[in-house]
C-alpha positions, 0 to 999 in steps of 0.5 A: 798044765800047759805052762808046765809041759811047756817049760818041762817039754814033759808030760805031766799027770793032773795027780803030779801037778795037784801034788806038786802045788799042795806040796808048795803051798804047804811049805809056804812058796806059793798061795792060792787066792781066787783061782790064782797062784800067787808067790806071797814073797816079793825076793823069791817072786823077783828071783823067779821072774828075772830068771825067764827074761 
């Protein structure tokens, strides 16, 4: 969450979050492994890393 407000300089709702994460773990951008979300794919993981340094 705090990620998230951070980087959107918005509030942002519990509800929102939890949506917004299902959503992408459903379309396959994101997974969950131990209380982790992780980018399964090493191109989309790289592409979104380079773009915050």
């Amino acid at each position: 969450m705090d990620y998230v407000i951070t980087k959107t300089r918005r509030k942002v709702s519990n509800t929102t979050v939890s949506r917004d994460l299902k959503k992408l773990i459903k379309m396959g951008f994101i997974e969950k492994r131990n209380d982790e979300y992780r980018i399964p794919d090493p191109i989309i993981r790289y592409a979104l890393l380079e773009e915050d340094i």
